[in-house]
KOLSEKOL-466114 format. One record per residue (C-alpha): residue number from 1; residue in one letter; x, y, z. Coordinates in steps of 0.1 Angstrom, whole numbers, plus 2048, in hexadecimal, padded with zeros to 3 digits. Layout:
N
+-----+----+-----+-----+-----+
!   i ! aa !  c1 !  c2 !  c3 !
+-----+----+-----+-----+-----+
! NUM !  a !   X !   Y !   Z !
...
+-----+----+-----+-----+-----+
***
This chain:
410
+-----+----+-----+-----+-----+
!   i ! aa !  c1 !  c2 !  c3 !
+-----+----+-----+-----+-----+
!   1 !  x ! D11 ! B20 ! 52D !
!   2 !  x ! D0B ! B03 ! 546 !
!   3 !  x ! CEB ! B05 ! 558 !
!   4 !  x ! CF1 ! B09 ! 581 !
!   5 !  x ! CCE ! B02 ! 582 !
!   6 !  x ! CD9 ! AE6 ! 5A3 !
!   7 !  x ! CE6 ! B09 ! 5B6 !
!   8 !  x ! CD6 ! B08 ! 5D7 !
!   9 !  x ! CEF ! B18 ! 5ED !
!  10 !  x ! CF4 ! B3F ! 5F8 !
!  11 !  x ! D16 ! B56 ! 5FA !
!  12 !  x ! D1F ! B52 ! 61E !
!  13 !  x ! D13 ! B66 ! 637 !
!  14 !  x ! D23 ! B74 ! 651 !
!  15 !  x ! D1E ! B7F ! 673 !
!  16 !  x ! D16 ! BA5 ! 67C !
!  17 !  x ! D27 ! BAA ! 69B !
!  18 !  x ! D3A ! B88 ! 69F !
!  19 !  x ! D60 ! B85 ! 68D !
!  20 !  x ! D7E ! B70 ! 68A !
!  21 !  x ! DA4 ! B73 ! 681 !
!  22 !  x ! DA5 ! B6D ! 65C !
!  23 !  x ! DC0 ! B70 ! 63D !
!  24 !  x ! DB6 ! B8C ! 629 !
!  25 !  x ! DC2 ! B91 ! 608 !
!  26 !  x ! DC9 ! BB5 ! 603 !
!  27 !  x ! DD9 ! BBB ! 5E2 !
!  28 !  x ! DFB ! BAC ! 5D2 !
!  29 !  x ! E12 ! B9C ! 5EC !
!  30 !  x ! DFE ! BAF ! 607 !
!  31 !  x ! DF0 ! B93 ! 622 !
!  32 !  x ! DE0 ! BA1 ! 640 !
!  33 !  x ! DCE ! B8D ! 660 !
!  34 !  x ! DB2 ! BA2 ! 668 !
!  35 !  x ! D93 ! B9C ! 67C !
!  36 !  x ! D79 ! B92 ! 660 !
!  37 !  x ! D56 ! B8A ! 665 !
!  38 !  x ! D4B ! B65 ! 676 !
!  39 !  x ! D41 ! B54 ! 657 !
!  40 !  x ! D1E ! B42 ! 664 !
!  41 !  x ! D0B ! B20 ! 654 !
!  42 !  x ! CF7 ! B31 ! 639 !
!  43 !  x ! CE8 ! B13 ! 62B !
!  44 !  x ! CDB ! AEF ! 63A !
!  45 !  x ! CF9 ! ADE ! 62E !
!  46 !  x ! D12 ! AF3 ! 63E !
!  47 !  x ! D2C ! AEA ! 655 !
!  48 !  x ! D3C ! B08 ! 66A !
!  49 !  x ! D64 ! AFB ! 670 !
!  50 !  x ! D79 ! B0B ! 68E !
!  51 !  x ! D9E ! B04 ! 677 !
!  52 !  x ! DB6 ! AF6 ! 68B !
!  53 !  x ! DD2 ! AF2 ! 671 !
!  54 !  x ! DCE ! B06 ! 64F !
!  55 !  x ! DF0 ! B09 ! 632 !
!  56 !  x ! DFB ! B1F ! 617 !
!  57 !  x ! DF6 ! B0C ! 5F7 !
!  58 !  x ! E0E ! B14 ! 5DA !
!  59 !  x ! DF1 ! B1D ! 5C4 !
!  60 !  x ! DEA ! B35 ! 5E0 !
!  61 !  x ! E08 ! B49 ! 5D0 !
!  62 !  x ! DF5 ! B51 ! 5B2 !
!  63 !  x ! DDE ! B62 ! 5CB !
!  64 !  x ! DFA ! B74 ! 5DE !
!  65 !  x ! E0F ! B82 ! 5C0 !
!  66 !  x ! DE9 ! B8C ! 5AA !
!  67 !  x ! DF2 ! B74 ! 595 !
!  68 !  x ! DCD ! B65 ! 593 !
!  69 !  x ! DB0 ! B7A ! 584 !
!  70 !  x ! D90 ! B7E ! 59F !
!  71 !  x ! DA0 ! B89 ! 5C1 !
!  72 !  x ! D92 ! BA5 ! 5D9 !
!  73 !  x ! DA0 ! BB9 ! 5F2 !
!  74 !  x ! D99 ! BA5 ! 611 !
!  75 !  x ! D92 ! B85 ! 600 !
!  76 !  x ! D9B ! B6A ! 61E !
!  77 !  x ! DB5 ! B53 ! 614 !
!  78 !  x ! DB7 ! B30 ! 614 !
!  79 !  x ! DAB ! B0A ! 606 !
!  80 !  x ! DC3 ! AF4 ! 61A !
!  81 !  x ! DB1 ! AEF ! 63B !
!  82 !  x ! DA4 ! AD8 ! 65A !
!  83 !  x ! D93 ! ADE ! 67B !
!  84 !  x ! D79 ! AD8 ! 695 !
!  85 !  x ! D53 ! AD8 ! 68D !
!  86 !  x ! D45 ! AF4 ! 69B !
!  87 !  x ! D1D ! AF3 ! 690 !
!  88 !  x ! D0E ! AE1 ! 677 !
!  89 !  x ! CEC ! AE8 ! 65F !
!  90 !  x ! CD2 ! AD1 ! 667 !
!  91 !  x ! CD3 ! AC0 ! 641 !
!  92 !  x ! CF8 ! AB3 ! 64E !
!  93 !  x ! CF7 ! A8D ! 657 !
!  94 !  x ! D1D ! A82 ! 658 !
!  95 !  x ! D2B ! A9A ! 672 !
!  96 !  x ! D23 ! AAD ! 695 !
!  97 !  x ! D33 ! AC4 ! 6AA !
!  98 !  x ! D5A ! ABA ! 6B8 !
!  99 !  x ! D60 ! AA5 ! 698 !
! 100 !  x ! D85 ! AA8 ! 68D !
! 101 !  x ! D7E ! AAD ! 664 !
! 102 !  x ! D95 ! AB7 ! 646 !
! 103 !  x ! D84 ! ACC ! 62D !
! 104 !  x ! D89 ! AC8 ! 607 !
! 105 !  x ! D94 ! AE6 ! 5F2 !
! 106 !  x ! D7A ! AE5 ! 5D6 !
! 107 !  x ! D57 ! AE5 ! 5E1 !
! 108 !  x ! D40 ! AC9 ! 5D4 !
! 109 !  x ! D1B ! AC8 ! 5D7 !
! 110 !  x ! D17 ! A9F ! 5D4 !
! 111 !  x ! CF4 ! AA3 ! 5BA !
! 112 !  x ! D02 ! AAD ! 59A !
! 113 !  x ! D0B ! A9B ! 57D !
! 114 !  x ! D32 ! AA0 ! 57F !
! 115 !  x ! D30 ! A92 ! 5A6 !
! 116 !  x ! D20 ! A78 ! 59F !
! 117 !  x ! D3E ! A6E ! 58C !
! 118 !  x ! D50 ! A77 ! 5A7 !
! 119 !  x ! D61 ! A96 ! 590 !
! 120 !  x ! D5C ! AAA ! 5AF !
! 121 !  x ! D73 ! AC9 ! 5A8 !
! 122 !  x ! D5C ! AC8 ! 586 !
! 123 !  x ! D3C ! AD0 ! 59B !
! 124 !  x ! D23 ! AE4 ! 589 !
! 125 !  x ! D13 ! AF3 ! 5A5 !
! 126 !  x ! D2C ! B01 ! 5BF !
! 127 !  x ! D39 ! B1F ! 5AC !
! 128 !  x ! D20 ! B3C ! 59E !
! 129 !  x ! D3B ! B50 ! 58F !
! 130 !  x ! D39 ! B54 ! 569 !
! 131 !  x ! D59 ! B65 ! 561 !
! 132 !  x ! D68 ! B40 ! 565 !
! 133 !  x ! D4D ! B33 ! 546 !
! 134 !  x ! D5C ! B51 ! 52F !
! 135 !  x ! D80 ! B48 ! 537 !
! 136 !  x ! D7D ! B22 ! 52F !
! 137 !  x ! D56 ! B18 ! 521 !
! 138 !  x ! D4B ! B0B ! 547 !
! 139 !  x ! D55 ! B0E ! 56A !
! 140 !  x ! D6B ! AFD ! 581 !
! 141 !  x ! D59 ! AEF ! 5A3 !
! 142 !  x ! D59 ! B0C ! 5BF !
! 143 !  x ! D7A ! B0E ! 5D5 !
! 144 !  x ! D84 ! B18 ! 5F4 !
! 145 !  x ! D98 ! B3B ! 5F8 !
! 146 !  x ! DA0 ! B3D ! 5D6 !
! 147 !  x ! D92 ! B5D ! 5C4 !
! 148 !  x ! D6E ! B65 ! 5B4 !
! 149 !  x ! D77 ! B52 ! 597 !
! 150 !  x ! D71 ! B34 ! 5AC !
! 151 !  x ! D52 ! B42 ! 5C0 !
! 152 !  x ! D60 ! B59 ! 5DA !
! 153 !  x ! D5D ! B46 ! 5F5 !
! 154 !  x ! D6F ! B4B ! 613 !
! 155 !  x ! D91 ! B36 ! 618 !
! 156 !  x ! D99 ! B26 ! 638 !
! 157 !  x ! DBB ! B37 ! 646 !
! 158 !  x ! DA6 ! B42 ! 660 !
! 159 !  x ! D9C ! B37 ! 680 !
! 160 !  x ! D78 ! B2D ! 671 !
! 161 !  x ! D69 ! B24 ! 654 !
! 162 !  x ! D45 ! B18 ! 643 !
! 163 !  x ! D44 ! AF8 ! 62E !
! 164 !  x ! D29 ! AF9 ! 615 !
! 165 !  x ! D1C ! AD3 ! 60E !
! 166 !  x ! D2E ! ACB ! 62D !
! 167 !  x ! D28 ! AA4 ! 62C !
! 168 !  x ! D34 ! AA2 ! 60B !
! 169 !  x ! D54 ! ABA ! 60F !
! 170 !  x ! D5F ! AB0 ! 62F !
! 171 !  x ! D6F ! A91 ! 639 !
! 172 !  x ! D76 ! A83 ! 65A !
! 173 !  x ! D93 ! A7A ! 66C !
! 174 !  x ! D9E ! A68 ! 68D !
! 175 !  x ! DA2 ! A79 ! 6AA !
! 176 !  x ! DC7 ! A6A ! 6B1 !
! 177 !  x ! DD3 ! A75 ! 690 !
! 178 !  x ! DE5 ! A94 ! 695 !
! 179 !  x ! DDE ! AB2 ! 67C !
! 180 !  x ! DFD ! AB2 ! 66A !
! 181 !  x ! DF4 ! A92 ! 65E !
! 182 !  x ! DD6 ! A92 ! 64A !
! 183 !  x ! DD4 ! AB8 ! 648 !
! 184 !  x ! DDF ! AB5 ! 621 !
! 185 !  x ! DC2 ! A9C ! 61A !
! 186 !  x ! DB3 ! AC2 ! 611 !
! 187 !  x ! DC3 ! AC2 ! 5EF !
! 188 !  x ! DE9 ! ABF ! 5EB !
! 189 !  x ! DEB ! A9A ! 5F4 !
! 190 !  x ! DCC ! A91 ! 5DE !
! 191 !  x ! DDD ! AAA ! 5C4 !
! 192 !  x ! DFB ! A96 ! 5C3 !
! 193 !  x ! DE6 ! A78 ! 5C4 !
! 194 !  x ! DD2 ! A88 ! 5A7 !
! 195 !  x ! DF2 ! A88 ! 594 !
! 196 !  x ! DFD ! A6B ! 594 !
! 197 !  x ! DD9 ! A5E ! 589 !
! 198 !  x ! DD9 ! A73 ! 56D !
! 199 !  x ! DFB ! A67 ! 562 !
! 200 !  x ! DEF ! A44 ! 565 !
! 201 !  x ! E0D ! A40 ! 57C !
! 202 !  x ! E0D ! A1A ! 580 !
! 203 !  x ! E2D ! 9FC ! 587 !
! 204 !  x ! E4C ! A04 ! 576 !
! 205 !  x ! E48 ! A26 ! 568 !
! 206 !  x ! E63 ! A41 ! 568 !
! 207 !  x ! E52 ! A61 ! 574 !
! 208 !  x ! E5F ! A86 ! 56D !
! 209 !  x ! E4E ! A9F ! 586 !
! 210 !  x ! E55 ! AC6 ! 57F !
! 211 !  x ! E4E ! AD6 ! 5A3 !
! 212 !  x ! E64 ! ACE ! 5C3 !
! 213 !  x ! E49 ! ADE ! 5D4 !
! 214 !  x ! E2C ! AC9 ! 5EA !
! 215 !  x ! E19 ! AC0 ! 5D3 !
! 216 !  x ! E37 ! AB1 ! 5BF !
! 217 !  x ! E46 ! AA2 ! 5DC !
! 218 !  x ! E24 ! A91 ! 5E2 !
! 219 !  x ! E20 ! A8A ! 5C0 !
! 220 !  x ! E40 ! A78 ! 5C2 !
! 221 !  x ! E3B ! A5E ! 5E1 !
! 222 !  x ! E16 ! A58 ! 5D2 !
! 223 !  x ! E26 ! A51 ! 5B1 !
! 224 !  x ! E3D ! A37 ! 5C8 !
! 225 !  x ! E26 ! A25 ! 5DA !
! 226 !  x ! E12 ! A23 ! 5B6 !
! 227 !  x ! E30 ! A0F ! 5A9 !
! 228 !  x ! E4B ! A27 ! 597 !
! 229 !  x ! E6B ! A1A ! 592 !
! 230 !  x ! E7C ! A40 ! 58B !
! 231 !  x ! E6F ! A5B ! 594 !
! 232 !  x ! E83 ! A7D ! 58D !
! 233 !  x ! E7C ! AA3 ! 59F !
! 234 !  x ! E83 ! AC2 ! 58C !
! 235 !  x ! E89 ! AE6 ! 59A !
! 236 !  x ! EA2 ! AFD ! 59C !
! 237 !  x ! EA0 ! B06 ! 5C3 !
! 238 !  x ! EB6 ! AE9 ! 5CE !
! 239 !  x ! EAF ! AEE ! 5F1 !
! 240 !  x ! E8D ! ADE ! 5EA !
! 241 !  x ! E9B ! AC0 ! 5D6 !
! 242 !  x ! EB3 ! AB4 ! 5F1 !
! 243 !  x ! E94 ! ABB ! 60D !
! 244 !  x ! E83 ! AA5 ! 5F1 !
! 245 !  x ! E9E ! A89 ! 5F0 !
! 246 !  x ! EA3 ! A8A ! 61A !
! 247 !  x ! E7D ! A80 ! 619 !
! 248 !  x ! E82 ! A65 ! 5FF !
! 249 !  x ! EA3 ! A59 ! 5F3 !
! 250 !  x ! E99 ! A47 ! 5D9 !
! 251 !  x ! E90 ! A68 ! 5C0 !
! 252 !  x ! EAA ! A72 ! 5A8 !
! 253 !  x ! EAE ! A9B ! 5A1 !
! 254 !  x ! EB4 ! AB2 ! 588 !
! 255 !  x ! EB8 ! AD4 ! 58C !
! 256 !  x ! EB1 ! AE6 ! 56E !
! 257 !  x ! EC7 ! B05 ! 577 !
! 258 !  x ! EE1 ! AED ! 576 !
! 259 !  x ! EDE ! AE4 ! 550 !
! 260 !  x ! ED9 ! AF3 ! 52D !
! 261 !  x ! EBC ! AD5 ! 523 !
! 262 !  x ! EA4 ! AC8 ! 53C !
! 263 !  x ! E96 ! AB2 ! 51C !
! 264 !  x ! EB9 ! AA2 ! 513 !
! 265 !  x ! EC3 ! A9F ! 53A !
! 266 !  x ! EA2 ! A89 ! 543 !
! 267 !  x ! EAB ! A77 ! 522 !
! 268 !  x ! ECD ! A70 ! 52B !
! 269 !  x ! EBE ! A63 ! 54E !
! 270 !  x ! EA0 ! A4F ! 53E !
! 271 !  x ! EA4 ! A40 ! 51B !
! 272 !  x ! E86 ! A4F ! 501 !
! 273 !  x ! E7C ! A62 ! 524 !
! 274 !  x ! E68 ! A60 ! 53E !
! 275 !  x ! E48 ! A50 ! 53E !
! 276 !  x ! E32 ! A6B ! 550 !
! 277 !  x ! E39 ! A8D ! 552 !
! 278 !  x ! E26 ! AA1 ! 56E !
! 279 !  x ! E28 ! AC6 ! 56D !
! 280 !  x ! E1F ! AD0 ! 590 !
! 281 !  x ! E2D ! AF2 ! 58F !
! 282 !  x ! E15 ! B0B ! 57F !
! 283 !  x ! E0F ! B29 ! 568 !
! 284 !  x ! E21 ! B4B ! 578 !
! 285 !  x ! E49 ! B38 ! 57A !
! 286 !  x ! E4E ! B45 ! 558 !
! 287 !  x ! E72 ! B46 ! 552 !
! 288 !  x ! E79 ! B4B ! 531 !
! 289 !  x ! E7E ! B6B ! 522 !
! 290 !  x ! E64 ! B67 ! 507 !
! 291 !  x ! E48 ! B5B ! 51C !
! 292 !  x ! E4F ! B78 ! 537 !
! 293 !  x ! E4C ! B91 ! 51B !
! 294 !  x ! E2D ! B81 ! 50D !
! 295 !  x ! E1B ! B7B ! 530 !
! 296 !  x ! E22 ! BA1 ! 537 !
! 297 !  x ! E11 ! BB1 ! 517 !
! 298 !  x ! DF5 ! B95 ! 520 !
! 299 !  x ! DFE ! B83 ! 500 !
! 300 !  x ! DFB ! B65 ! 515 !
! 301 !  x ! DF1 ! B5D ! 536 !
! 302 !  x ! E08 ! B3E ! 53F !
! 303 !  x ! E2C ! B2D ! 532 !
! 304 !  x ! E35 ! B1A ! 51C !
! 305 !  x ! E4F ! B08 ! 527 !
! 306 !  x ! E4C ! AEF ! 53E !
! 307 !  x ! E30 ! AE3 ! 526 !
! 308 !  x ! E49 ! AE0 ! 50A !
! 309 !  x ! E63 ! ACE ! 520 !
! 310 !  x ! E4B ! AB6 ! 528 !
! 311 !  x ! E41 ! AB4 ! 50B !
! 312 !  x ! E64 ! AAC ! 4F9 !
! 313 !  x ! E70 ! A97 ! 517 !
! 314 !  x ! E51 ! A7B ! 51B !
! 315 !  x ! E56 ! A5E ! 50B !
! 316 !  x ! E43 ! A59 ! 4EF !
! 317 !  x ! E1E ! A4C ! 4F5 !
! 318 !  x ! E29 ! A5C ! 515 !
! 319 !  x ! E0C ! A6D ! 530 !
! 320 !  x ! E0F ! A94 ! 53D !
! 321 !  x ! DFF ! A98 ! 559 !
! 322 !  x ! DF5 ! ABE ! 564 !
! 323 !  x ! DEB ! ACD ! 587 !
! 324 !  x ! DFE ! AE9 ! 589 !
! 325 !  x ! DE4 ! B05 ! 586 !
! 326 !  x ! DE4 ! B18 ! 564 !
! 327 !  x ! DCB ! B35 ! 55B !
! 328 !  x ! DC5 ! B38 ! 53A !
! 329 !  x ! DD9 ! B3C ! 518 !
! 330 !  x ! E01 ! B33 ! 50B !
! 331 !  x ! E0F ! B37 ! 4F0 !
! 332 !  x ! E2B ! B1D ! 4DB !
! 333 !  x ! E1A ! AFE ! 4EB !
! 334 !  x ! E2C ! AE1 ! 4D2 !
! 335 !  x ! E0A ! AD0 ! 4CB !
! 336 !  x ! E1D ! AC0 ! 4AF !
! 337 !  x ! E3A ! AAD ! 4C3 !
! 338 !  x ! E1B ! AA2 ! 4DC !
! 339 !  x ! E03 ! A94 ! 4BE !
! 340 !  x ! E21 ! A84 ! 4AC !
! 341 !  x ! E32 ! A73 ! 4CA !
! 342 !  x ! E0C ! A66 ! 4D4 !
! 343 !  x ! E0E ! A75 ! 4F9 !
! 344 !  x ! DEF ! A76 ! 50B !
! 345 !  x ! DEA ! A95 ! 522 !
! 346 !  x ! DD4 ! A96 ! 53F !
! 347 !  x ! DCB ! AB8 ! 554 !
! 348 !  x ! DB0 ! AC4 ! 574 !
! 349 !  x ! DAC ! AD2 ! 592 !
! 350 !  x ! DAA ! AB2 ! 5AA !
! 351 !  x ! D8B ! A9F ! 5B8 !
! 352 !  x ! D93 ! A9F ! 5DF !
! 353 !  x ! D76 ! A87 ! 5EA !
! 354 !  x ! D81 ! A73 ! 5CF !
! 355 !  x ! DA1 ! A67 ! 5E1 !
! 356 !  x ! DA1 ! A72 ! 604 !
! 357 !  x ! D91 ! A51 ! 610 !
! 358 !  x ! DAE ! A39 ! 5FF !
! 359 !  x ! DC8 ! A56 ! 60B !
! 360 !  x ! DB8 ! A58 ! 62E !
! 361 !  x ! DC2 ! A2F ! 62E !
! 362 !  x ! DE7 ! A33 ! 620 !
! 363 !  x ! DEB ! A4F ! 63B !
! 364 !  x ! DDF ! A34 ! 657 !
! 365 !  x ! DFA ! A1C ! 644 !
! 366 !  x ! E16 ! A2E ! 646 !
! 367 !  x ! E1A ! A2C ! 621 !
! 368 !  x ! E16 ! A55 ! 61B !
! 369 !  x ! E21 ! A6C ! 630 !
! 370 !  x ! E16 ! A8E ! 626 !
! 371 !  x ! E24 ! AA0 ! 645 !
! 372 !  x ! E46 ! A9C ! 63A !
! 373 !  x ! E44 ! AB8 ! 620 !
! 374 !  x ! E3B ! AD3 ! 643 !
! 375 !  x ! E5A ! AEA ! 649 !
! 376 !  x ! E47 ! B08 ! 658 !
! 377 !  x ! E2A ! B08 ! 672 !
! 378 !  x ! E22 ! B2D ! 67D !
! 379 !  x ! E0C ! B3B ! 68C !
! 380 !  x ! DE9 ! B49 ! 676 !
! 381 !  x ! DEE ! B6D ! 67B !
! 382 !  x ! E18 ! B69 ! 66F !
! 383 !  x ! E03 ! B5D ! 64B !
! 384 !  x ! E12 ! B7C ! 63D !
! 385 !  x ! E36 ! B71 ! 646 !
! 386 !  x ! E30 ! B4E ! 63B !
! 387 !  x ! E20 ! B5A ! 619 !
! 388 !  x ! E43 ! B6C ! 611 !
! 389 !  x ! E59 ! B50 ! 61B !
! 390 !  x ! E45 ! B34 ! 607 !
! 391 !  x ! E44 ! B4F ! 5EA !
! 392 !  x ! E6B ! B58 ! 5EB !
! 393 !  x ! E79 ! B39 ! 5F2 !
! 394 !  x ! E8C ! B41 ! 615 !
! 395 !  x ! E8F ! B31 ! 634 !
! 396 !  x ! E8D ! B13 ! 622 !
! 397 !  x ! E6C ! B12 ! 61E !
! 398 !  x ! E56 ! AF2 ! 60E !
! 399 !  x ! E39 ! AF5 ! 61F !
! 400 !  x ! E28 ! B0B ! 63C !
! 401 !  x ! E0D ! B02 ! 64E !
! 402 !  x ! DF9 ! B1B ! 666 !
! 403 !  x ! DEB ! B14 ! 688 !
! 404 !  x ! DCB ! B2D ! 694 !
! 405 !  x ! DD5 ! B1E ! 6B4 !
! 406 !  x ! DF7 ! B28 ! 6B5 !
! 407 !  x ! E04 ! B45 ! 6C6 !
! 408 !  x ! E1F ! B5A ! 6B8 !
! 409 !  x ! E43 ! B57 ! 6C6 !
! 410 !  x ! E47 ! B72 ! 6E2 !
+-----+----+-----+-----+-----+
***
């Protein structure tokens, strides 16, 4: 195993008599708003947020439907968030009380040897769990919200929330940008960044993304401004492709319920296929038969299928690019169509404070515009309500966002 020895941070403590609305996760597609206890700044470095705009993430549906290993009854929800400083430790330098700041979902600790390389979702200090080294020979940085797997910290769909390494996980933002703007700088912009610079996306390629989603929506306009010439969306909710195509006409759509071969479709689109797949999707939309029987007798923890499209479709010497969240084993990977048609494959959770800075700029230029994916904004304690919708796929829902702030329709 890794040695933590660079751990030099505590479990959050929390106040005895003080609390705050929080999300609470309370057991498979059970979401409750309860008063949880004020987290307070348990280490020097700490930086207490009062959120002021906090969303549901599509990886937060693993969560929801207990789909991800690690979860507690009244776990509090939560990695997408922004806010007001509220106190800072006295080790923090960069920020002060009333600063507008977005924080990043994975929690760097800016000493180890993987952030110095800037591989901040890599950190080897921020998570102490060791269920995470059994599953895959090391840990993952710590994360916001996002089970005990990840370190258990509390998320931030609340109205507070501590930042450990506050200097380091927090960025900045102007006072006239409004929240909506910059609120995804938190991870699904940089994710979709992420993508594209995993894929190598670069001038002239023809892009495949499975995942009408956010993150594949955002995946898609950073793969524009990066220079693709095509670039195709794949789902079956078509709802969320033409919202897609409204945003950016110059996509191109397939809907996969709408034919028997994804593979030969793209091919028919894009001669020899497309030059980067990104799968930005994830591991419980099993829809096969086989895999469904296979993931429920734990034969396998994750599908198949999208793999082996991707797989089949990329043009050979082709790049696969993977941020959709998977937890462990599949079964029927073709590892021999990948090593004979020379692909490359590139996976990982994303490195925020890697990006945020160059995507802070394009923000200012107008050149992404992250809001656009926002169809809900509700208030925090309706997080139940916007949990099911994001889930189900009613209402039209892309993306929800929830205000603390906001108060519930009368």
């Amino acid at each position: 195993m890794t040695d933590h020895s660079l751990l030099s941070f505590n479990p959050t403590k929390h106040s005895d008599t003080k609390t705050h609305k929080a999300t609470e996760w309370q057991g498979k597609k059970t979401i409750q708003v309860n008063d949880h206890p004020l987290p307070l700044l348990t280490d020097p470095s700490d930086v207490l947020l009062r959120v002021t705009s906090t969303a549901i993430c599509g990886s937060d549906l693993h969560l929801y439907l207990n789909a991800m290993p690690g979860m507690k009854k009244g776990d509090v929800l939560g990695h997408e968030f922004m806010g007001v400083v509220e106190e800072v430790g006295s080790n923090v330098t960069k920020f002060q009380k009333g600063d507008r700041a977005v924080a990043s979902f994975e929690l760097g600790c800016g000493k180890c040897v993987f952030c110095h390389h800037e591989q901040y979702s890599s950190c080897d200090t921020t998570n102490p769990s060791t269920a995470q080294g059994e599953l895959y020979g090391d840990r993952t940085a710590g994360f916001h919200g996002y089970s005990h797997l990840t370190g258990g910290f509390d998320g931030g769909q609340a109205e507070y929330a501590r930042v450990p390494f506050g200097d380091l996980n927090l960025i900045k933002v102007p006072s006239d940008m409004d929240d909506n703007k910059v609120l995804f700088l938190s991870d699904i912009l940089a994710t979709g960044w992420h993508a594209t610079e995993l894929g190598n996306v670069h001038d002239g390629d023809s892009v495949a993304i499975w995942g009408c989603g956010p993150v594949g929506i955002l995946a898609a306009q950073c793969a524009h401004i990066r220079g693709a010439q095509r670039i195709i969306m794949i789902d079956n909710q078509q709802y969320r492709l033409d919202f897609a195509k409204e945003k950016m006409p110059y996509l191109e759509l397939l809907n996969f319920d709408n034919t028997k071969d994804v593979v030969q479709s793209l091919k028919d689109m894009v001669p020899h296929g497309p030059d980067v797949c990104i799968e930005a999707v994830g591991f419980h939309y099993a829809t096969s038969i086989k895999d469904k029987i296979q993931m429920a007798l734990m034969l396998e923890t994750d599908p198949a299928l999208m793999l082996n499209q991707m797989i089949m479709a990329c043009k050979k010497r082709g790049r696969l690019s993977i941020v959709g969240v998977y937890a462990a084993t599949v079964n029927g990977l073709n590892i021999g169509a990948f090593m004979e048609k020379g692909l490359s494959m590139a996976a990982g959770q994303t490195p925020v404070q890697a990006y945020w800075f160059k995507l802070l700029d394009l923000i200012k230029e107008g050149k992404l515009t992250p809001e656009m994916v926002i169809t809900h904004q509700l208030p925090l304690t309706e997080a139940a309500h916007g949990y099911k919708i994001f889930n189900e796929k009613t209402d039209n829902c892309v993306k929800v966002v929830l205000k603390p702030g906001l108060k519930a329709a009368a």
